[in-house]
N, C-alpha and C positions, 0 to 999 in steps of 0.2 A: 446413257440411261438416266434420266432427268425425270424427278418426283416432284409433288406440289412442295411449298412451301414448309409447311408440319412435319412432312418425311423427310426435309434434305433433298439434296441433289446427291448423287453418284458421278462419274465418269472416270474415264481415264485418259493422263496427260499426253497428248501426243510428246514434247522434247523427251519424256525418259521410260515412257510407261506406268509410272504409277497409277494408281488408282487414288481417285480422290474423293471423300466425303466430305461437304460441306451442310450449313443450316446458319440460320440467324437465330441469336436469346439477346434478352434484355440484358446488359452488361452496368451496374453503376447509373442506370436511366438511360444508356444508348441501345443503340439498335449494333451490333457486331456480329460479322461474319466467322463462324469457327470452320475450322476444317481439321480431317483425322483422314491417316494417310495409312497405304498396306501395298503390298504385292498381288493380290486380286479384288477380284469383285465381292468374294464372301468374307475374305476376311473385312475388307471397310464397311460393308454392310452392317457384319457384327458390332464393328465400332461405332457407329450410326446408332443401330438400333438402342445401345448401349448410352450414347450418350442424349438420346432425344429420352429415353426411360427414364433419365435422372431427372431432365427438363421437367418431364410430365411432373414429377414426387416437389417439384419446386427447389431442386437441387442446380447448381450449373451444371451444365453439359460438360467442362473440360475444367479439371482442378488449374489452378494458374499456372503459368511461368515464373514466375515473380519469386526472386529466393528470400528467403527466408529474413536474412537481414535487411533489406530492401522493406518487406514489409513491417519488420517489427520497428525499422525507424520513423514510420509513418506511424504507427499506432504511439510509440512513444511522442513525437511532436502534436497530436491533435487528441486522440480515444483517451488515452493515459490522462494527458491533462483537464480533462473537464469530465472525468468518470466519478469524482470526489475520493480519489487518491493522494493522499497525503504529501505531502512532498518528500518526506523519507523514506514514503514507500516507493515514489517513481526513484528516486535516487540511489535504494538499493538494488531494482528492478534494473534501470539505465547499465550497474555497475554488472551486475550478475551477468546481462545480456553481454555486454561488450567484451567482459572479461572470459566466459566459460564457454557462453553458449555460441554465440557468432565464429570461436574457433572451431568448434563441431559442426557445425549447421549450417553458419552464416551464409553459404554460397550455396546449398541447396534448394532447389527448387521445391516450391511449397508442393506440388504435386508429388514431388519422387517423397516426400518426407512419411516416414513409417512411424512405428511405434519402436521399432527395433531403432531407429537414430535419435527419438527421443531418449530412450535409456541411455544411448552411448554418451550421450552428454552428461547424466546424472553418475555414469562409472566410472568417465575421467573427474570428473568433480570427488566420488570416493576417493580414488589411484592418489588423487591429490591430499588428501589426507580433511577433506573439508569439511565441516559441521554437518550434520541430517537439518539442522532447521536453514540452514545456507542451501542446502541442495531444495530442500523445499519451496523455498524462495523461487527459485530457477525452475522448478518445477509449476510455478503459479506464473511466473514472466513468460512463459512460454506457452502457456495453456488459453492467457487471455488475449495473446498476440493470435493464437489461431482460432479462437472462438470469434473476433473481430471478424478477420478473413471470412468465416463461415456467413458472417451476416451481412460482411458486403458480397457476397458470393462467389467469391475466389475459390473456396476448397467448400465441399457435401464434408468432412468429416475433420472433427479436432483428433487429431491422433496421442494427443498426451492423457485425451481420458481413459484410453488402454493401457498404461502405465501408473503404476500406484504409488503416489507421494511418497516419500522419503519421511519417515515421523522419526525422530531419538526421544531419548529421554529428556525431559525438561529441565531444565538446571535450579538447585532452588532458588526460591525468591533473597534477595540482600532486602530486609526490611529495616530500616534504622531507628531506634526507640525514640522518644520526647528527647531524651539528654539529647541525642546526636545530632537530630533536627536542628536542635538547639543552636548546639556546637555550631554546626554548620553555615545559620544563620550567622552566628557572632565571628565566624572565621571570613567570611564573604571579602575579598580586597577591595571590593567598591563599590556606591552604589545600586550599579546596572547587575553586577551578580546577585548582591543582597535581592535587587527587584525579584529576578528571575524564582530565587531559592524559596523566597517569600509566595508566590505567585505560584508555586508549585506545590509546598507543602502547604498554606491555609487554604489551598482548593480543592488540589488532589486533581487536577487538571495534567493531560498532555502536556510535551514539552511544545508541540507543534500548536497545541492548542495557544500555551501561553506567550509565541513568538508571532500568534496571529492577531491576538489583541490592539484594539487601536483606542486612544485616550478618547475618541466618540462614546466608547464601550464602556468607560468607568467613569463610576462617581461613587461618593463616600459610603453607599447601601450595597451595589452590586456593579459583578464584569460583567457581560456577556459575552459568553465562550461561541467559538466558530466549533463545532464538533463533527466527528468523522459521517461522512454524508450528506453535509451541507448544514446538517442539525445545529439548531444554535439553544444556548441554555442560562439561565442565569445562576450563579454563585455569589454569597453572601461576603463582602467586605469587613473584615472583623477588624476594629481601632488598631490591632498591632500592623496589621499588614497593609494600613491604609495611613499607617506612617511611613511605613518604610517605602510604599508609594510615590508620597509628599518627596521622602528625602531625594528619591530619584529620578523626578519630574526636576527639581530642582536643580538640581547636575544635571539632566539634559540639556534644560533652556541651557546654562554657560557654557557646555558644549555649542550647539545652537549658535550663541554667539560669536566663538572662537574661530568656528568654523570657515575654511573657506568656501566649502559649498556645502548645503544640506538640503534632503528630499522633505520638501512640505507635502508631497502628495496624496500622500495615508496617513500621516503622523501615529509611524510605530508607536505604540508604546514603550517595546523592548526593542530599541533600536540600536545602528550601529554606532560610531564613532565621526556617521556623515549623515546619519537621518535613515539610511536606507533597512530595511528589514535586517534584526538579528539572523546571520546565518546557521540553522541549527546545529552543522559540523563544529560551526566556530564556537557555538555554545557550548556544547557539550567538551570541545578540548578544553578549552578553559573551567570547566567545571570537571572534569577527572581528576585533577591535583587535587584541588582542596576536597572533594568528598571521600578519593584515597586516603589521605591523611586523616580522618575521621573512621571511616567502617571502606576496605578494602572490597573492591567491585561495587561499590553505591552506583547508580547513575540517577540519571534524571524519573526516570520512570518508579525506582526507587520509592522518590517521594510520596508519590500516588499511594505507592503502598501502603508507607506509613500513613498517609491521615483515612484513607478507609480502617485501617486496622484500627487507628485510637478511636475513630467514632464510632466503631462495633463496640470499642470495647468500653467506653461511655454509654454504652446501651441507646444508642441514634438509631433508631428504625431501620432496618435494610433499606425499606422501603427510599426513603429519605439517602438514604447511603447511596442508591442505586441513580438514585436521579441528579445527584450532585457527580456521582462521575461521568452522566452521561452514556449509562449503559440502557440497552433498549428494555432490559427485564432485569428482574429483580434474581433470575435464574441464571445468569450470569458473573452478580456477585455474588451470589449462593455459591458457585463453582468454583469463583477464583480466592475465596478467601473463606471455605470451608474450615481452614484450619483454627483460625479464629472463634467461629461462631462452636466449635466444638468442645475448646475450652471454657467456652461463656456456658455451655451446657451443663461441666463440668462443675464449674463455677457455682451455678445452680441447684447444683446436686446440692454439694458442700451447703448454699445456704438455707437449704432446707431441711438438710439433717441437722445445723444448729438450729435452726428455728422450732423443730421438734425435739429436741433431744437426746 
């Protein structure tokens, strides 16, 4: 029984009997042959009609073969990297994947994959005792691996959007006052930390931000930050922090020299011990000791905190606040440092009831 082109062909295999539906779709920009296979004539029909329907809606005809880890290591080598994802974010995405998900998932085929095997991954992630913002994570690694799929047209449907994030409670913020900052700075073992500490609290900059920085970027008035999206920005060089600059440009070059080989390619600014890009792992271990010993759970992001917090509380315009960290609205530092601006309210109050008596 043989149909034009648009319908598919039908028939049945003389070696076994089946019954066979076949059609041509656009696959990736090629021209590919699919077939769906049954025990009669109505039931392939059905499947035919079924999948030339999806055709028509601009769906593929047949969800892939292709399992699941197969394709999420493609999206991690090529989509992931040039999506304007972070390097910590691919790095936590890489780890979730490998570690949680791939042993749930990994070998299923993107077609058989439900919503019911989505969850099963997020409930051995529970069983395991693991964070809600950890399982969230894993819940965003997998959603973007199949939304990809969707748009090279491998699968008509993300199945983790029938599945609802993992949200906990937010842990509070570690905020460190001027003294700590302080501290911190004058605790620094050398140089390339002091850069790093320095670069983070007179900005209020990413850590990823300030391990992106190249000496192109700086001079004695301003960096220019790489920010999340491609976005790039300028931030103000204050004398203290464009000393402590100096002092560790200057330890680079005799590094530089000592060296036996160093990357001229980019000339990190905060670089390694050979030229090449500070690793942010490596950053951050090395900067756990010394901000433990000051305020217990500090991290790098920390910083951030505190210098939006002193420049609210310097009364610095949100506005101004907003655009130094690089946020796209001013309603986002509204949100993340309400607690601030609530005391300055307070603050407020207070100086108007002195002011009237």
């Amino acid at each position: 029984m043989a149909r034009s082109n648009g319908e598919g062909t039908i028939y049945q295999r003389s070696s076994d009997g089946k019954w066979v539906g076949s059609w041509y779709e656009e696959v990736n920009g090629q021209r590919r042959r699919r077939v769906v296979y049954g025990t009669s004539s109505t039931e392939v029909q059905g499947k035919l009609r079924k999948a030339l329907g999806r055709i028509d809606q601009g769906l593929p005809g047949l969800d892939s073969s292709d399992t699941f880890q197969a394709v999420a290591e493609t999206w991690r080598r090529t989509v992931a990297r040039t999506s304007g994802l972070s390097s910590k974010t691919q790095q936590v995405y890489a780890d979730v994947l490998k570690l949680h998900v791939y042993p749930v998932i990994g070998k299923d085929k993107l077609r058989d994959l439900k919503p019911s095997r989505v969850s099963a991954v997020l409930i051995r992630m529970e069983d395991a005792g693991l964070s809600k913002s950890y399982q969230h994570q894993a819940h965003k690694a997998m959603s973007k691996v199949f939304q990809t799929a969707m748009v090279d047209g491998l699968i008509a449907t993300n199945p983790v959007r029938s599945v609802k994030a993992p949200r906990g409670g937010h842990k509070p913020k570690v905020v460190p006052d001027r003294r700590q900052v302080t501290a911190l700075l004058e605790a620094a073992p050398d140089a390339r930390m002091r850069a790093l500490v320095g670069i983070l609290a007179y900005t209020g900059c990413r850590i990823s931000e300030a391990l992106g920085i190249k000496w192109s970027e700086v001079n004695d008035e301003r960096i220019i930050l790489q920010g999340k999206g491609g976005k790039s920005r300028a931030v103000p060089v204050t004398p203290a922090l464009a000393s402590i600059l100096a002092e560790w440009r200057s330890e680079q070059r005799r590094e530089q020299l000592a060296a036996v080989w160093w990357d001229t390619e980019r000339d990190w600014a905060l670089s390694s011990d050979c030229g090449t890009q500070w690793d942010p792992h490596n950053a951050r271990k090395k900067f756990r000791p010394l901000a433990d010993a000051i305020l217990p759970g500090m991290t790098p992001h920390s910083l951030r905190h505190a210098t939006a917090t002193l420049l609210l509380e310097e009364r610095v315009p949100m506005k101004v606040v907003a655009e130094l960290l690089g946020h796209s609205s001013t309603r986002i530092t509204e949100d993340t440092y309400s607690h601030v601006t609530a005391r300055l309210v307070a603050e407020a109050g207070s100086a108007i009831e002195r002011a009237l008596g």
